[in-house]
C-alpha positions in Angstrom: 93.8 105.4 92.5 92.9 106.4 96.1 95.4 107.7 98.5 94.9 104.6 100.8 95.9 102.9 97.2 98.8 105.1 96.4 99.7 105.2 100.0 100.0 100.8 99.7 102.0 101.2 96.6 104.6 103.4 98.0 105.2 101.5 101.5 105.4 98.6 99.3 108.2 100.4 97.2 110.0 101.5 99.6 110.5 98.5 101.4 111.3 96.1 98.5 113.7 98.9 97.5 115.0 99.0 101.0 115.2 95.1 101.5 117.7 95.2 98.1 120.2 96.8 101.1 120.6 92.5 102.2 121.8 91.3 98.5 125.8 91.7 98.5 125.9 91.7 95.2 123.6 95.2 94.4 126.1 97.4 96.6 129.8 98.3 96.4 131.9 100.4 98.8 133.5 103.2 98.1 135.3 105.9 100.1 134.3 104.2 103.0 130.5 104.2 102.6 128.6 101.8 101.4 126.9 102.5 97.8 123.4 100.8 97.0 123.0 100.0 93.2 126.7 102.2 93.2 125.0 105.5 93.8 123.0 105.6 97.2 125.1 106.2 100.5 123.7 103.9 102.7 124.3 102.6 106.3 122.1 100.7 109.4 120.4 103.5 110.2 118.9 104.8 107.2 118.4 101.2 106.4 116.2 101.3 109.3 114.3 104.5 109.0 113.5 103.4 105.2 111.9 100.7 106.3 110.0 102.0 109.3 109.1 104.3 106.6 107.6 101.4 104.5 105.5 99.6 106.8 104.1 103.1 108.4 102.9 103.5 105.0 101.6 100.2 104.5 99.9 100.0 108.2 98.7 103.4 107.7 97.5 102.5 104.1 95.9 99.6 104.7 94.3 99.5 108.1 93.5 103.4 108.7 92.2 106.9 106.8 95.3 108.9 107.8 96.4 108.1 104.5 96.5 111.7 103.7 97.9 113.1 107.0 100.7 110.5 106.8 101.7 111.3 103.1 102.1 115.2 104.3 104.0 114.0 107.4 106.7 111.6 105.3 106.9 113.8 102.4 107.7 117.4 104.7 110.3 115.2 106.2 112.2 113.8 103.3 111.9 117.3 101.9 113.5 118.6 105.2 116.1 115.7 104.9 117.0 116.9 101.1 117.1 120.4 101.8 119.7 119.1 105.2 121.9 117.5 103.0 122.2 120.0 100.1 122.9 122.7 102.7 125.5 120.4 104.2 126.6 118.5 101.3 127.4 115.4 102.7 125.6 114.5 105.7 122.6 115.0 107.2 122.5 117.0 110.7 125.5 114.9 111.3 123.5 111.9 112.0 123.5 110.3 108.4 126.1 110.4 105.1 124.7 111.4 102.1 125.7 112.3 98.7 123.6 114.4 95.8 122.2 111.2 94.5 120.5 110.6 97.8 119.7 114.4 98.5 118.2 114.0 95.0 115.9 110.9 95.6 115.0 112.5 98.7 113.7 115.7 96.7 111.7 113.2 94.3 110.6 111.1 97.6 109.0 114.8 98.8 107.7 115.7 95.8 105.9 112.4 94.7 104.8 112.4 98.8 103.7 115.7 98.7 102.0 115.6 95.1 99.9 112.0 96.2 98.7 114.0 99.2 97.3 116.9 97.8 96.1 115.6 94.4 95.1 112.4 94.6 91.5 111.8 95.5 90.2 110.2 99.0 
């Protein structure tokens, strides 16, 4: 696969993931956040930046060839974002809860960013 493809797949990912937020029934609450699929601290905000996050990467993977440049762009920043909230443990630069599940998806989120951009062919 290309990494206009790759770049498709993921946005598409990400926001069907992110969407799964809206169904009551695939989160509980506890200690005052709320836990996607029981494990994910999420809240509005990083609701919304997942799925800004999706469509960038399906506008950018479908309609553009800054497929590459965008893959380096989202995968530095959720690797900034893990590396944030393992050094802080449970929030991100104060601006977002997290837990290690997130801080651990966020790692995999870089990596598989990261890896698409560099390996994958044009």
């Amino acid at each position: 696969m290309t990494k206009k493809q790759l770049t498709v797949f993921l946005g598409v990912g990400i926001t069907l993931v992110t969407l799964t937020n809206f169904i009551p029934a695939l989160s509980t609450h506890s200690g005052g956040h709320k836990l996607l699929f029981g494990l994910f601290i999420t809240s509005a905000f990083l609701v919304t930046l997942h799925l800004i996050t999706g469509i960038l990467a399906l506008v950018v993977g479908l309609f553009t060839n800054y497929s590459r440049w965008f893959l380096m762009l989202a995968g530095t920043a959720f690797a900034l974002v893990a590396i944030a909230g393992f050094a802080s443990g449970n929030t991100v630069l104060s601006l977002f809860p997290v837990n290690t599940a997130d801080n651990l998806l966020h790692t995999i989120f870089a990596v598989v960013f990261l890896g698409t951009a560099l390996a994958a062919k044009d």
